[in-house]
C-alpha positions in Angstrom: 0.0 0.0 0.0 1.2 3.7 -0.9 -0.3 6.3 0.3 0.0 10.3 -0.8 -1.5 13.8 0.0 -3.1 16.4 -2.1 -1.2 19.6 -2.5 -4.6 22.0 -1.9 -3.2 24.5 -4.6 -6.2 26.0 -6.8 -5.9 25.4 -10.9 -7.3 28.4 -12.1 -8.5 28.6 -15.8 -8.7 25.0 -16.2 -11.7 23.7 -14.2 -15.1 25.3 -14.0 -15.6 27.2 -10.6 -18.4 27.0 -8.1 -18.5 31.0 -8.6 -20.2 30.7 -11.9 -20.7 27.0 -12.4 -24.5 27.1 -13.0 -23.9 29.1 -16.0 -21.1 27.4 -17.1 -22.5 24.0 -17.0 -25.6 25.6 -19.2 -23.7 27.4 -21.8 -20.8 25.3 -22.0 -20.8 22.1 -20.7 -24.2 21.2 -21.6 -24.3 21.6 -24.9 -21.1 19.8 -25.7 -22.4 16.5 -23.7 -25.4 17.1 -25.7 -23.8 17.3 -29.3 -21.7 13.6 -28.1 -24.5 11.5 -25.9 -25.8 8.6 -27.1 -28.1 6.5 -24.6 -30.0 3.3 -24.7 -30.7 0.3 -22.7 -29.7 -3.0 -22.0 -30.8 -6.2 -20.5 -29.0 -7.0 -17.4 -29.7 -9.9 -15.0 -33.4 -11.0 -14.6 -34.1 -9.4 -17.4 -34.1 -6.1 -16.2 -34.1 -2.6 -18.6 -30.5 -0.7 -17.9 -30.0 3.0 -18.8 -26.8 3.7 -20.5 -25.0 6.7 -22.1 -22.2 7.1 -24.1 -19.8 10.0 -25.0 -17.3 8.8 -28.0 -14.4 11.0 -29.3 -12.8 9.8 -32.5 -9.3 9.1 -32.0 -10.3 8.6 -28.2 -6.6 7.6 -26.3 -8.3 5.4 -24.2 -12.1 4.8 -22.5 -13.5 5.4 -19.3 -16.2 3.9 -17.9 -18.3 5.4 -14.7 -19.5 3.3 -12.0 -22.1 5.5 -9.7 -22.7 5.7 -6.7 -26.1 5.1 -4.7 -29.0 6.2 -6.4 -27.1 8.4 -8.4 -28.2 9.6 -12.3 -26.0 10.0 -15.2 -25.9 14.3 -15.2 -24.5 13.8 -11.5 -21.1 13.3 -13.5 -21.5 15.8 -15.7 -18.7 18.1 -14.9 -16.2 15.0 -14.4 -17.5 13.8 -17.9 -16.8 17.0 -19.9 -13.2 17.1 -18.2 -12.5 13.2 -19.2 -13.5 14.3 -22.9 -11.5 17.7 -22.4 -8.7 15.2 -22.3 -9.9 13.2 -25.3 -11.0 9.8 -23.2 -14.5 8.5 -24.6 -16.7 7.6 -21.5 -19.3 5.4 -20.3 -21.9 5.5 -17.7 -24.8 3.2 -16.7 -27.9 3.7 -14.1 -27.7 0.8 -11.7 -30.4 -1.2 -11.3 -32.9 0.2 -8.9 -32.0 4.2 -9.5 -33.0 6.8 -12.1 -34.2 5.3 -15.4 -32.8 1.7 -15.0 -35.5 -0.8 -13.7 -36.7 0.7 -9.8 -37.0 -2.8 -7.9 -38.1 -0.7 -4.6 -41.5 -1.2 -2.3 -42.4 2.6 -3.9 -40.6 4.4 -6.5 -37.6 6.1 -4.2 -36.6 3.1 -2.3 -33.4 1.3 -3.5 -33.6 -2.5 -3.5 -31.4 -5.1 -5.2 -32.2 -9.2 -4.9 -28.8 -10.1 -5.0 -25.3 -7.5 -4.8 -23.6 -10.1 -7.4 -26.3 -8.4 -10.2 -24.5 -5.7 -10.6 -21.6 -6.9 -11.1 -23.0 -8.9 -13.7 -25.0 -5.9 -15.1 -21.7 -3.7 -15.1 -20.0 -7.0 -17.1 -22.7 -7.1 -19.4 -22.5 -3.0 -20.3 -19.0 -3.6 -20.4 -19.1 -6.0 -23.0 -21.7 -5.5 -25.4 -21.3 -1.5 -25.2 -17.8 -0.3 -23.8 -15.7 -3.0 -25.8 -17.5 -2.9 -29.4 -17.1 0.9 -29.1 -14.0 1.5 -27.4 -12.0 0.4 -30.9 -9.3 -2.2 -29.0 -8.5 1.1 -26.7 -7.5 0.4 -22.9 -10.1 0.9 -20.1 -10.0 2.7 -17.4 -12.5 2.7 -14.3 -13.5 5.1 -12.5 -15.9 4.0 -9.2 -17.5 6.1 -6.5 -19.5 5.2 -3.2 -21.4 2.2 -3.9 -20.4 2.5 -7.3 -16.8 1.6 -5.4 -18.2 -1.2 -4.3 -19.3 -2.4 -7.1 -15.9 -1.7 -9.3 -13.8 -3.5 -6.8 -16.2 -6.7 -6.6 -15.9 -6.2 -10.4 -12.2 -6.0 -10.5 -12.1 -8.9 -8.5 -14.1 -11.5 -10.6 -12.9 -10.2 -14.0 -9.4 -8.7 -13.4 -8.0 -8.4 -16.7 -10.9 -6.1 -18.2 -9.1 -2.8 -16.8 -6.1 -1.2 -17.1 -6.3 0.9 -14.2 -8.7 2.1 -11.5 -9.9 5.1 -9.7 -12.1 4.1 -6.8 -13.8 7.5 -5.4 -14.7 6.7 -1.5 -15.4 3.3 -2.4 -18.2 1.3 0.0 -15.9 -1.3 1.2 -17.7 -0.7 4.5 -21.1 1.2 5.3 -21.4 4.0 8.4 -24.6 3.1 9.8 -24.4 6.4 11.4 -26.3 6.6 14.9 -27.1 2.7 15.0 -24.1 0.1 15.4 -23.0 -1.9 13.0 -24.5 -5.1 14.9 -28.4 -3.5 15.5 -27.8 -2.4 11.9 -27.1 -6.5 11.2 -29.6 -8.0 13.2 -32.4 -5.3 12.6 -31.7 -6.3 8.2 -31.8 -10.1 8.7 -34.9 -10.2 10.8 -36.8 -8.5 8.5 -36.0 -10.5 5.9 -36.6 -13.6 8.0 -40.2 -12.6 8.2 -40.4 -11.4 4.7 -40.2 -7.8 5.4 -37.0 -7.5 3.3 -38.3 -5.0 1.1 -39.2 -3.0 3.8 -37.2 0.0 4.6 -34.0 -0.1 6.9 -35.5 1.3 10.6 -34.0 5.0 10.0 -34.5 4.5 6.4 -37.4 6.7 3.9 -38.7 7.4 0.9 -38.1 10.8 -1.3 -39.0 13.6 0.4 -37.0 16.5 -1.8 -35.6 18.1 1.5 -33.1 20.2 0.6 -30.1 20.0 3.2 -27.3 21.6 2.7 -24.9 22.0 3.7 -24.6 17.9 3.9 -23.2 15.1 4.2 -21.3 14.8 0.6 -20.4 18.2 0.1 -19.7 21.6 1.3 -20.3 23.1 -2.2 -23.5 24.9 -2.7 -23.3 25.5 -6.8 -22.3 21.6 -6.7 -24.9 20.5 -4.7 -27.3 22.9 -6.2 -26.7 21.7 -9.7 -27.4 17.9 -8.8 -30.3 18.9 -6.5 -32.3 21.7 -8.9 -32.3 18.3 -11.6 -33.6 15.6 -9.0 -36.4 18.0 -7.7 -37.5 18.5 -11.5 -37.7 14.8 -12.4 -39.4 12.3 -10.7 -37.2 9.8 -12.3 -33.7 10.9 -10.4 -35.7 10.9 -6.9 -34.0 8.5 -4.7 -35.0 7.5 -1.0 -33.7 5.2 1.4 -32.1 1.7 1.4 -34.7 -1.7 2.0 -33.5 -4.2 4.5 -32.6 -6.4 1.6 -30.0 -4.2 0.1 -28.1 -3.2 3.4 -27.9 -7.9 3.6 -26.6 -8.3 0.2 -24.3 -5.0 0.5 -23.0 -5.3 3.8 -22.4 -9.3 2.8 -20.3 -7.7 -0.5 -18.0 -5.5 1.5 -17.0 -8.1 3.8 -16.2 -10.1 1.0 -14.5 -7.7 -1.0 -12.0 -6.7 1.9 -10.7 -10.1 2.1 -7.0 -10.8 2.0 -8.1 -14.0 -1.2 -10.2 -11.3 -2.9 -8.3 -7.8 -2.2 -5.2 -9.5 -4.0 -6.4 -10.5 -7.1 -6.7 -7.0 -8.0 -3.1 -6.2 -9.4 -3.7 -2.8 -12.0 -2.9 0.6 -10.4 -5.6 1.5 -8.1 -6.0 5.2 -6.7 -8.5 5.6 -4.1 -9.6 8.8 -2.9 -10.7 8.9 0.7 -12.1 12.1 2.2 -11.3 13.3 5.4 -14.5 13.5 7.0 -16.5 11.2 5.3 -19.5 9.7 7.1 -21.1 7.3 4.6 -18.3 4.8 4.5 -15.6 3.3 6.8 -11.8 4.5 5.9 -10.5 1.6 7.9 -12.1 -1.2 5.2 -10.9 1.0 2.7 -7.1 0.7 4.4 -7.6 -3.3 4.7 -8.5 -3.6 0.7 -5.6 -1.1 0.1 -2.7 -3.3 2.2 -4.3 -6.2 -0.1 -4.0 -4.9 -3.5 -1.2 -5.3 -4.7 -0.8 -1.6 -6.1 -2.8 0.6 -4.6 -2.1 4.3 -3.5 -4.7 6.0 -1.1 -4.8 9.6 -1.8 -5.9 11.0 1.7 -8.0 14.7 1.0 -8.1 16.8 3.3 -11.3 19.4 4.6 -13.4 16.9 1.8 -16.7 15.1 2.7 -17.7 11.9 0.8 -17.9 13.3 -3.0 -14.5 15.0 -3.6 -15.1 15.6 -6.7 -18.5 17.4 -6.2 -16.2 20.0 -3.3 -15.2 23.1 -3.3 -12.8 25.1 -5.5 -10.1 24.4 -3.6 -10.7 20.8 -3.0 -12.2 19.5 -5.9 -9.7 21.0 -8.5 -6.7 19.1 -7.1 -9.1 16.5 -7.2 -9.4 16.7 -11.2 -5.6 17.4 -11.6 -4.5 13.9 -9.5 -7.2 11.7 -11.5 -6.3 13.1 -14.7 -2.9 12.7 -14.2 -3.1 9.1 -12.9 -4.9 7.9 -15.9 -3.0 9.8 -18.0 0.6 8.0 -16.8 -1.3 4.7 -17.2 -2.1 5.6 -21.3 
């Protein structure tokens, strides 16, 4: 395991700041994702519908593919999008199943459900193969994995380990802060529900959509970030995500034990650079540590002052941020 610090210097005049980022992501940023998204859907496991986009350059260097986070949509990577084609990468994204306009599988609309944490895996597979591959023209892959989404791309590097050239996991769920309940209650409360078939139910502390608006948050300490993300979800019904079912916090807490795992953690043998924010309170850093001294070359990149989307920050943050992914990928290519 390495590990490395962000120098917090700003990059002027090459990101987009939070001081006029809602314009700038209309006039500019917009328009160009616009003029190179394609979208359409795929099958995935149980034969559910999967939303995908897809931005190709001609002459791309190399493709990268987005793995989201929990009940995330495709525009909540907008910004990180336009800078990866800035740099002449092609990118892919897909909406897990259970969020935005893949397949919802929740007891109401909101609620994010899965049957089994192995689908998508399988889902991300199958989008990597019948939509990254056939259009990525033989060029290398690169992932990029946030949240849950980090959960996912590190199960995923696991059980295919040869489809990537090199990974950046974003405050990957290798372990989830249950917050004000222990671990344990969290445990026990999940499997007795499902032992009398209330699995679908929501999590105790759990709920559906309610389009609070709370910021300053848990993710974030950027207003024109979070404001961007939020002023889309509360004008489509389709990005309105709730809380967790009893059956997803089983098969997900399950995963990330697994995933840690000293026989799992080493097959994974690309360059992997995770990102783990300071004060983070959706995940565990200490899973994220165990995974890291398991891997066999993987550098965490500590940030400091960031909550749990670094990349969605301020200024000051999230612009180092963009300079230390960019750079990683592009010394892989």
């Amino acid at each position: 395991m390495k590990e490395s610090n962000l120098d917090f210097n700003k990059f002027t005049n090459k990101y987009i700041s939070e001081k006029n980022f809602q314009e700038e992501m209309k006039t500019k940023v917009e328009p160009y994702l616009d003029s190179l998204r394609k979208y359409g859907y795929l099958i995935g496991s149980n034969d559910l519908k999967l939303y995908y986009e897809t931005f190709i350059k001609e002459n791309s260097k190399a493709s990268i593919v987005i793995c989201h986070g929990f009940g995330e949509f495709t525009e909540r990577y907008n910004e990180l999008t336009y800078y990866f084609l800035r740099e002449n990468y092609s990118v892919f994204i897909m909406e897990h199943r259970g969020c935005s306009r893949s397949s919802r599988l929740g007891s109401d609309k909101s609620q994010v459900n899965v049957e089994k944490f192995d689908y998508y895996v399988e889902d991300f597979n199958k989008f990597v193969e019948e939509v990254v591959n056939p259009n990525s023209r033989d060029k290398k892959l690169l992932l990029f994995a946030h949240s849950m989404g980090g959960g996912i791309g590190t199960a995923y590097l696991e059980k295919y380990p040869a489809h990537f050239e090199a990974a950046v996991l974003s405050a990957p769920m290798h372990e989830i802060n249950t917050g004000k309940y222990p671990t344990i209650i969290a445990d026990i409360a999940s499997r007795l529900m499902k032992i009398i078939n209330k699995g679908d139910a929501y999590l105790p502390g759990q709920k559906a959509y309610s389009g609070d608006y709370k910021f300053p948050g848990r993710a974030t300490t950027c207003k024109a970030r979070y404001d961007y993300s939020y002023n889309k979800m509360i004008q489509d019904e389709k990005y309105q995500t709730g809380g967790t079912s009893a059956n997803w916090y089983v098969e997900s807490s399950k995963a990330t034990k697994n995933i840690i795992k000293e026989k799992n953690a080493s097959k994974v043998e690309i360059p992997v650079m995770l990102l783990q924010p300071e004060n983070d309170t959706y995940v565990i850093p200490e899973a994220q540590n165990t995974f890291a001294k398991y891997a066999k070359n993987c550098e965490i990149v500590r940030i400091r002052g960031s909550r749990h989307e670094s990349f969605n920050e301020k200024d000051e943050i999230a612009f180092p941020v963009f300079e230390k992914i960019l750079d990683f990928y592009n010394r892989i290519i």
